[in-house]
C-alpha positions in Angstrom: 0.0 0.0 0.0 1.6 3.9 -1.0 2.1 5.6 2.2 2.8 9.1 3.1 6.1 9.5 5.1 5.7 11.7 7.8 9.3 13.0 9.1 7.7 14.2 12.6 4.5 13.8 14.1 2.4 15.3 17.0 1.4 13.8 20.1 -1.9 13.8 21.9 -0.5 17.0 23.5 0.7 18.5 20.6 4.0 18.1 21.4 6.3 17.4 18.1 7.9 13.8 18.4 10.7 12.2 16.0 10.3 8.6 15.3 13.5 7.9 17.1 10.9 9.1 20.3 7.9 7.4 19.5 6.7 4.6 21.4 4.6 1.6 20.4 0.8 2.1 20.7 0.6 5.7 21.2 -1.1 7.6 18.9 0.5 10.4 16.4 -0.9 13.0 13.7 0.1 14.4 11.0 0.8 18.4 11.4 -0.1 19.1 8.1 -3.9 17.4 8.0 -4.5 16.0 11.6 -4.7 12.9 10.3 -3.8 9.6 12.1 -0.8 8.4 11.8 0.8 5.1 11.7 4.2 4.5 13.6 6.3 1.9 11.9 9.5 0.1 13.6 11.3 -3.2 13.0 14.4 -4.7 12.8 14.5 -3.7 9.6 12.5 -0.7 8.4 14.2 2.7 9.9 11.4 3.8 12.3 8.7 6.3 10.7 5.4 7.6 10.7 3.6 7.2 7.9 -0.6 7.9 6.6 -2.5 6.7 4.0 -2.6 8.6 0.8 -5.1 11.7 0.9 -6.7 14.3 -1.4 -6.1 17.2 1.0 -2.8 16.3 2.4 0.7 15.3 0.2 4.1 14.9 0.7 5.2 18.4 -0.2 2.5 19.8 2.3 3.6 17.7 4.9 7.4 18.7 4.9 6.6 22.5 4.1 4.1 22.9 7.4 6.7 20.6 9.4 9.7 22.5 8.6 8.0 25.6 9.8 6.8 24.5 13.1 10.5 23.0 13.7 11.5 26.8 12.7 8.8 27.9 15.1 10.2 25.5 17.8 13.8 26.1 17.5 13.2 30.0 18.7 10.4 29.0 21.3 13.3 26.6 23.0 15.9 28.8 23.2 14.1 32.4 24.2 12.8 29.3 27.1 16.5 28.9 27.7 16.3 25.1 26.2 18.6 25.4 23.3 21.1 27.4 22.1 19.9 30.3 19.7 19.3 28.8 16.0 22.2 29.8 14.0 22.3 31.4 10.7 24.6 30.4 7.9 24.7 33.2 5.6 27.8 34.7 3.0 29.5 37.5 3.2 28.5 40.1 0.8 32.1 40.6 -0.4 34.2 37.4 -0.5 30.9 34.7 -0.1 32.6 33.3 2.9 30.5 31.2 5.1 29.5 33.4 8.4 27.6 32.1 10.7 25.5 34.7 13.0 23.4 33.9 16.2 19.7 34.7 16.4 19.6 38.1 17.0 18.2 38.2 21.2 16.2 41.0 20.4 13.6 38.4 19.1 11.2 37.3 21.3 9.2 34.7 20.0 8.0 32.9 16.2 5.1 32.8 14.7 3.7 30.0 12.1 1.5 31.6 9.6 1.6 35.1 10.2 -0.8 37.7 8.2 1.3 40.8 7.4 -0.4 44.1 7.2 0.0 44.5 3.8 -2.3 41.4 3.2 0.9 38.6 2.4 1.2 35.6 5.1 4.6 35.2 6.2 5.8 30.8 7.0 7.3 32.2 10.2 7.5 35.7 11.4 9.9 36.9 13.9 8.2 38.9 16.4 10.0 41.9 18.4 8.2 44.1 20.7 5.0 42.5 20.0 5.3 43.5 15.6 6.8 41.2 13.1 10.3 42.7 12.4 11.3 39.7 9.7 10.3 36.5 8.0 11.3 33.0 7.3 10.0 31.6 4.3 9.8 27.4 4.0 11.1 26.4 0.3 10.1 22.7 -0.8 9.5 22.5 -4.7 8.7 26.0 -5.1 10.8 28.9 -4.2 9.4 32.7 -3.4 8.2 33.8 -6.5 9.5 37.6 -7.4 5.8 39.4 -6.2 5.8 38.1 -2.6 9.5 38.9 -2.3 9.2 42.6 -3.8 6.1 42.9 -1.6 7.4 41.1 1.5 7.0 44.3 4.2 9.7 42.6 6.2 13.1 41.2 5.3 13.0 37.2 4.9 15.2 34.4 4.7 13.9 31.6 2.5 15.1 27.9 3.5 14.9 24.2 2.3 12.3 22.7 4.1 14.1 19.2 4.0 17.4 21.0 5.0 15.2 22.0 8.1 13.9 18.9 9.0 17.7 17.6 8.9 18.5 20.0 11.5 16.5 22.9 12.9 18.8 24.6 14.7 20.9 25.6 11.5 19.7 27.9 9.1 21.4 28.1 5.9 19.3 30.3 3.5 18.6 29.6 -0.1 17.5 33.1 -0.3 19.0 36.1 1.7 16.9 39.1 2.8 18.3 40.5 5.4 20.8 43.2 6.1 24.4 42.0 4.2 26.9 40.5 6.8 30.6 41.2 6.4 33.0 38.3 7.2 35.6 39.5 9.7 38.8 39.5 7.1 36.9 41.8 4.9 35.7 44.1 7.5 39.5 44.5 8.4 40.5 44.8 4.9 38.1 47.3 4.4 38.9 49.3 7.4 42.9 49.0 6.1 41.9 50.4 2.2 39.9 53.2 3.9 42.3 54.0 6.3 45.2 53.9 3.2 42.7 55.9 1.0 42.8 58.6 3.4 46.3 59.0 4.0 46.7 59.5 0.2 44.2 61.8 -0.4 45.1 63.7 2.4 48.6 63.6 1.5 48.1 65.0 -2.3 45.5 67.6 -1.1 42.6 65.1 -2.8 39.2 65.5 -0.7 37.4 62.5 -0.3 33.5 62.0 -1.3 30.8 60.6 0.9 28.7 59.9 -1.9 28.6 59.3 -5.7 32.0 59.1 -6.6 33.7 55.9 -5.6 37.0 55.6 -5.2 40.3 53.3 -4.7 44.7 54.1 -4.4 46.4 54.1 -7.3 50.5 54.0 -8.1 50.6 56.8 -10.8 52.5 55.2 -13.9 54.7 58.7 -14.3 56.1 59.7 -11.2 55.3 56.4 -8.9 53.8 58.5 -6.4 50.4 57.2 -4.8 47.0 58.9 -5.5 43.3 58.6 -5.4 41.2 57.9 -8.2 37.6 57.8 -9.1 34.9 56.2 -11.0 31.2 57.4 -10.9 27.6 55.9 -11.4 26.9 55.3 -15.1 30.6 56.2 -16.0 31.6 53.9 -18.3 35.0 53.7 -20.6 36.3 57.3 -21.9 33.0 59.3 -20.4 32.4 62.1 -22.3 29.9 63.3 -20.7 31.0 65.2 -17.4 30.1 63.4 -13.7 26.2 65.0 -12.9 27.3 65.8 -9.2 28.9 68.8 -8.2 32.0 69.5 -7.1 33.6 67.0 -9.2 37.3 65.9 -7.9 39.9 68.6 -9.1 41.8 65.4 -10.5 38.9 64.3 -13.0 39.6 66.8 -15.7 38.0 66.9 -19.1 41.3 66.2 -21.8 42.5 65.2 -24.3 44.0 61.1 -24.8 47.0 60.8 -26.9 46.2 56.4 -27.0 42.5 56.7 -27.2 42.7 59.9 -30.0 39.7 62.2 -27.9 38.7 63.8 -25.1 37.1 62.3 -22.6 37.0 62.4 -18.0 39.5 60.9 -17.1 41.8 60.7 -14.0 44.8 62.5 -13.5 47.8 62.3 -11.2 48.1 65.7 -8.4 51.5 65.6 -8.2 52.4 65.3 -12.0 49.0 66.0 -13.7 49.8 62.6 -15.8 46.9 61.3 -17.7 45.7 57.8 -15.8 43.8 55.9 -18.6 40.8 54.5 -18.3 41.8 51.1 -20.2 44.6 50.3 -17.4 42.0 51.5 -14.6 39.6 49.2 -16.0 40.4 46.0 -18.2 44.0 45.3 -16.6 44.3 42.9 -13.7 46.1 45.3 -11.6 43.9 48.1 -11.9 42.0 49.0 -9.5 38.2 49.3 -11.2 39.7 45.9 -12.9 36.1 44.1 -13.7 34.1 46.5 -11.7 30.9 48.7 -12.4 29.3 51.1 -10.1 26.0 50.0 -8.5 22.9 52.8 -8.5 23.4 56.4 -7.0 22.2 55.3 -3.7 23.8 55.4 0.1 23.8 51.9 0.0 25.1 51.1 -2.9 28.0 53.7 -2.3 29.1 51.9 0.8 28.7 48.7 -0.9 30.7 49.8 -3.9 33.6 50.2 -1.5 33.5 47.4 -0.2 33.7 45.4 -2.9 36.3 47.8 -4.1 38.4 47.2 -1.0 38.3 43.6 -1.5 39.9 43.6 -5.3 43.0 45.8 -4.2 43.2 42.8 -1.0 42.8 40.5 -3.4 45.9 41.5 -5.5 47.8 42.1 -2.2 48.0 45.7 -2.6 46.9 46.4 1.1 
């Protein structure tokens, strides 16, 4: 006879029980339908639950509603001091490290199946001070489609129901909504190129921008001395068209390129006014826009822009 396998089940007190904790003639239901459940064990068969097949209950169903009371259980142990706080496995936004962060303790408790007040029903929400401050989305055959996530009101995590089954306690998202985490060796290298950058600039009498412009050191090919240069939002190879924010760094400067044959905005050294090309800024290894593009004209894609920045000059052990 087909069977639906049930993973966990509940107990007469609602209580979630694994097989491995199951006993003999007690009786279990599904969390997904309510329906009664069968515990099977043998010297054989790995012990399960398992229900009959059923028109309002299926296997996807079954893992999608389990996974998010495990979720739901996981932050109801440890604000009860039984567990440790879940743990989530996320990348860092510049290298794609592996960083694993703690629950945030400002969350008090999680809640399965939570309206939001723009109308959208969250898997799990994370409640703090009594409002839902983010989401955690269960992902079995079907991810979160691109209208509930641009509509989301909250940030979410989206993770692999199975994955959560496995182990609760680690969350390892498929889809990353929260604020971007910084592994720790970026967030000194950063620290070290910003630190670097303004030495230089202060140095050559260069002020540097807090928006807009992005910048990185440079060794100028002329007189070896180091300097600040800068890229901008929309730039692209041999700009012709000036930078749209004012003041624009007294080392962009609108002339003329012997190699490219025009005039175009392009960097220039402080101490010896030399021409810095845009083709070695840009398409050689060493330089230090080297495969990069600016991201929108917004705060946080500024400081993200430096970031990533920061990490190409680390990466060719210039820091």
């Amino acid at each position: 006879m087909l069977e639906l396998k049930v993973p966990i089940a509940y107990d007469e007190q609602q209580n979630l029980i694994s097989p491995e904790r199951a006993q003999k003639g007690a009786a279990y239901f599904c969390p997904a339908c309510g329906a009664s459940l069968v515990f099977r064990q043998g010297e054989v068969k790995v012990p399960h639950f398992a229900h009959r097949l059923s028109e309002t209950c299926n296997q996807e169903t079954i893992i999608h509603k389990i996974a998010k009371l495990l979720v739901q259980k996981a932050v109801t142990d440890w604000k009860a001091g039984l567990a440790a706080a879940p743990i989530l496995k996320r990348k860092c936004q510049i290298c794609r490290s592996h960083v694993e962060q703690p629950l945030p303790d400002k969350v008090d408790t999680a809640v399965v199946e939570t309206r939001l007040p723009n109308g959208f029903i969250a898997d799990v929400a994370l409640i703090v001070s009594g409002k839902p401050e983010a989401a955690i989305e269960i992902k079995v055959s079907h991810k979160v489609d691109e209208v509930k996530a641009r509509r989301l009101s909250i940030p979410f995590l989206e993770l692999d129901g199975v994955t959560v089954i496995e182990d609760s306690h680690s969350w390892e998202p498929t889809r990353d909504g929260f604020k971007p985490v910084t592994c720790t060796r970026c967030s000194r290298n950063v620290q070290t190129f910003q630190a670097k950058v303004a030495e230089i600039a202060q140095r050559s009498g260069v002020e540097l921008p807090t928006s807009y412009y992005r910048y990185a050191w440079h060794v100028c090919w002329k007189c070896q001395k180091e300097i600040v240069v800068f890229t901008w939002p929309g730039q692209g190879m041999h700009a012709e068209k000036p930078p749209r924010q004012q003041p624009i760094p007294k080392t962009l400067r609108y002339e003329f390129s012997k190699t490219v044959g025009a005039k175009y905005w392009v960097n220039t050294c402080p101490y010896c006014r030399a021409i810095q090309g845009d083709f070695f800024l840009y398409s050689e290894p060493e330089g230090p826009f080297f495969g990069f593009r600016c991201g929108r004209d917004t705060p946080e894609a500024f400081r993200q822009d430096l970031m990533l920045i920061a990490a190409h000059v680390d990466y060719f052990g210039m820091l």
